[in-house]
N, C-alpha and C positions, 0 to 999 in steps of 0.2 A: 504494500500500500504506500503510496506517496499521498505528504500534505498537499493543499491547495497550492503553496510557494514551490514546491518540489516539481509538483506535476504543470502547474503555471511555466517558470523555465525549461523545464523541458520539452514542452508542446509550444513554445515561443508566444504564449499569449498571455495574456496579464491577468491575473490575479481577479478583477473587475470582471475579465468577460467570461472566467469559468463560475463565477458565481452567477454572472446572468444566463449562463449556458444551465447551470444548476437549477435555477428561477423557472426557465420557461420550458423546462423538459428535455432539452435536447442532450445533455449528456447529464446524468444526475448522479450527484456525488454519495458517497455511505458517508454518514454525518454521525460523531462521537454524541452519543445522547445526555451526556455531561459534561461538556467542554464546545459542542454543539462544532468543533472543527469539523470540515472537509478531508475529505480523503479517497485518494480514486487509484483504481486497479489498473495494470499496466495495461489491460485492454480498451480502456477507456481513453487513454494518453492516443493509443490509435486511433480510436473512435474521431476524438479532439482533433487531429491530423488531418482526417479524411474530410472532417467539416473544411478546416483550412485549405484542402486539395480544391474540395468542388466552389469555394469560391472563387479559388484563383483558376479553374477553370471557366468559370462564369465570365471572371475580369476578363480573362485570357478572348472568349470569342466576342467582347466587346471592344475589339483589336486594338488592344494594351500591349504595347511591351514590357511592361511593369509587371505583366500575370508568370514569368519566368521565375521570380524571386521567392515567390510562394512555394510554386512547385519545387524547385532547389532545397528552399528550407524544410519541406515535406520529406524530400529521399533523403537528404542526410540526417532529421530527424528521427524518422525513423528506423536506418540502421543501427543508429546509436541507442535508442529504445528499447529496440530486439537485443541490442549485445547487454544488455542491464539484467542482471540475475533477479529475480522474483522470489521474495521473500516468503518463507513459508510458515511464519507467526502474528 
């Protein structure tokens, strides 16, 4: 499990917008029911990526050169993701 900050850096997006990803359904975090923190499973950091993929696809066929950047930070994020050992407590 990664905190919100953990998995925030890793998935390159800010803190803000996994909690509003948590808010309106789209990727929803397992919340400490006493400390009320965030915390998301390494399948979810993809999940998180794959949102990032399909907007910079969206950017990309509204003929952006700028939709290249996403996708980059997409494949190198997640090699680095997959080589991350998964905690088993």
């Amino acid at each position: 499990m990664y905190s919100i900050g953990d998995a925030a850096a890793l998935s390159a997006v800010s803190v803000k917008t996994l909690r509003y990803y948590d808010q309106i359904g789209l990727v929803v975090a397992e919340k400490n029911q006493e400390t009320g923190y965030r915390y998301y499973r390494k399948e979810q950091l993809l999940q998180i990526q794959l949102h990032i993929l399909m907007l910079g696809a969206y950017v990309f066929r509204q003929n952006s050169t700028h939709a290249f950047v996403p996708l980059l930070s997409f494949l190198i994020t997640t090699t680095l993701v997959l080589s991350i050992p998964v905690s088993t407590t």
